[in-house]
C-alpha positions, 0 to 999 in steps of 0.5 A: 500500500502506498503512502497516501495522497489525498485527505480521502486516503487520510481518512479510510486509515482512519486518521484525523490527520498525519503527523507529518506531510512530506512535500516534494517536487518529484513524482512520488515513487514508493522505490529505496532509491528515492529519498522521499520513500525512505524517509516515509517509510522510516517514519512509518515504521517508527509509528508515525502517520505520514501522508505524501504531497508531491509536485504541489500547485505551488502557485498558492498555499491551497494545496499546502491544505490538502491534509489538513494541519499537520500535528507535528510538521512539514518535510520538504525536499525539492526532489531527487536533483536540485531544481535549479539543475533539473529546470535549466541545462548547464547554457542556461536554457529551459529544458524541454523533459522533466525525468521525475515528473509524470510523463516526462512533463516539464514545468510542474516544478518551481525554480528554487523549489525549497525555498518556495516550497517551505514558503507556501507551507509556512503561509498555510499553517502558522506555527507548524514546524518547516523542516527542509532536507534533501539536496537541495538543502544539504548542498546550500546550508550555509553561505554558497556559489550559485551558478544561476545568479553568479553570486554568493547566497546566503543559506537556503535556511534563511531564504526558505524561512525554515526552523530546521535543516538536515543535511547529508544522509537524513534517517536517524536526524529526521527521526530524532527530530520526530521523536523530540516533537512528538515528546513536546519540544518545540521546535525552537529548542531542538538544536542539538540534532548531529546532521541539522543546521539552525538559526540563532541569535548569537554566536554559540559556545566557541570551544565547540563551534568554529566561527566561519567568514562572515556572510558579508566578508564572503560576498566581497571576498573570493579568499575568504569564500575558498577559507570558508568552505576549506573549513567546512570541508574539513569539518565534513567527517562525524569522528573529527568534526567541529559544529560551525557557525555563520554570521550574517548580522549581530542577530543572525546566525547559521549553525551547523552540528557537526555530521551524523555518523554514517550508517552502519550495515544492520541500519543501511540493511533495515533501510533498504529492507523497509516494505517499499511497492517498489513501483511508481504511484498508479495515478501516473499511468495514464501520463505514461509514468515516471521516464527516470524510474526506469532507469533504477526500478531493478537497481540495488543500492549497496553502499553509500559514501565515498573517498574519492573527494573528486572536485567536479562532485558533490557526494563526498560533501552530502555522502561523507568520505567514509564508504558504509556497506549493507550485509551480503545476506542482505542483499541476496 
């Protein structure tokens, strides 16, 4: 059974109303290479009541609606690729194929999707926590290049108004997040998560947080920008690693936790093993489905991580450097 979709499936589970919605902007594909579906299914597993809101109408918050408040958050993501990628080729130009959109069908999906995405959310229902992760999230958590713009952004957190950022690999935060909410944290108070960044309004303890160039020195300053992200480059590893902290005015800052440790094989094995349909929704058959689930629907995911550190590629940032296997009876 897939996650449900509509407040109807809500309410044949017999719900008053999920715990959390899970927004994205791909299809929904209830597969273990799609991190929604994992991050769905974890939940749900730990109890949860999870309902799925994909590729919303993003034009307003109405959609945002379609479940009704949820009792404890939002989890956004903006998709399996970074919108900005996934809506312009590399010259600029608009593309013509959305893969993780229904039928191949482009322009479903908003530029900066995150950030629009956690925007609407937050204009639905005030007070509810905004939780963003994914990509999208992990790669622009703090002060960033953007390739689009050709200029230094600040952390997606402060443009997409959100209370929390996981970054990296985001089981065991997004569910110590959970956990904390469902025992009555607000969502304020939870800034101890290893894998989050949030928003504070001074700098932390400095004996555990390195203070980075500020974002108004890194705007105006290529060196500083490169001795930035050395910095958190090399605080990027769960063993060594110092939390971080940004400033971008004597009120506002970023902090960044230090890394979650990667997952061992027991974990990546009850991850993987999770009851996924592994198929595409069926409300997507008559658009001809989803073109980038076939290239994954028989695949099997054995390892994550990498040691390479390679300068054209983001997966040793997001994945951490050290490379965690399932177990062999696991994958048979």
């Amino acid at each position: 059974m897939f996650l449900p979709v509509t407040r109807e499936e809500i309410h044949e589970r017999g719900w008053m109303q999920p715990d959390f919605v899970l927004v994205t902007g791909d299809a929904y594909v209830d597969h273990h290479s799609f991190g929604t579906a994992i991050i769905g299914r974890l939940l749900e597993k730990r109890g949860y009541k999870i309902a799925v809101l994909s590729r919303p109408d993003y034009r307003s918050c109405e959609d945002f609606k379609r479940f009704g408040r949820p009792r404890l958050g939002f989890l956004i993501n903006s998709g399996t690729v970074d919108s900005m990628v996934n809506n312009y080729s590399v010259f600029k130009h608009k593309r013509k194929r959305d893969e993780y959109a229904p039928g191949g069908e482009a322009g479903g999906r908003p530029d900066r999707a995150l950030i629009v995405y956690a925007n609407r959310a937050r204009e639905a229902y005030k007070g509810v926590p905004v939780i963003i992760g994914g990509i999208e999230a992990s790669l622009r958590r703090l002060g960033h290049y953007d390739y689009w713009s050709d200029k230094i952004r600040r952390s997606v957190l402060l443009d997409a108004k959100a209370d929390l950022l996981i970054y990296g690999m985001g089981e065991r935060a997004v569910c110590e997040i959970a956990d904390a909410l469902r025992d009555g944290f607000e969502i304020k108070d939870v800034t101890w998560i290893r894998g989050t960044c949030y928003k504070a309004a001074a700098n932390p303890d400095e004996n555990k947080f390195i203070q980075l160039p500020a974002y108004d020195d890194i705007i105006k300053s290529k060196k500083a920008y490169a001795e930035s992200f050395a910095v958190q480059f090399k605080n990027n590893d769960a063993i060594s690693a110092k939390g971080l902290a940004e400033k971008y005015t004597d009120t506002v800052w970023v902090v960044q936790n230090p890394p979650q440790p990667p997952l061992e094989p027991l974990e990546l094995d009850e991850i993987y093993e999770l009851p996924f349909e592994n198929e595409e929704h069926p409300s997507y058959k008559d658009a001809g489905g989803v073109p980038g689930f076939g290239e994954v629907k028989f695949s099997i995911v054995s390892t994550r991580g990498c040691f390479g550190g390679c300068s054209f590629c983001a997966l040793t940032y997001h994945q951490g450097r050290q490379v965690r296997g399932r177990t062999r009876e696991s994958l048979l």
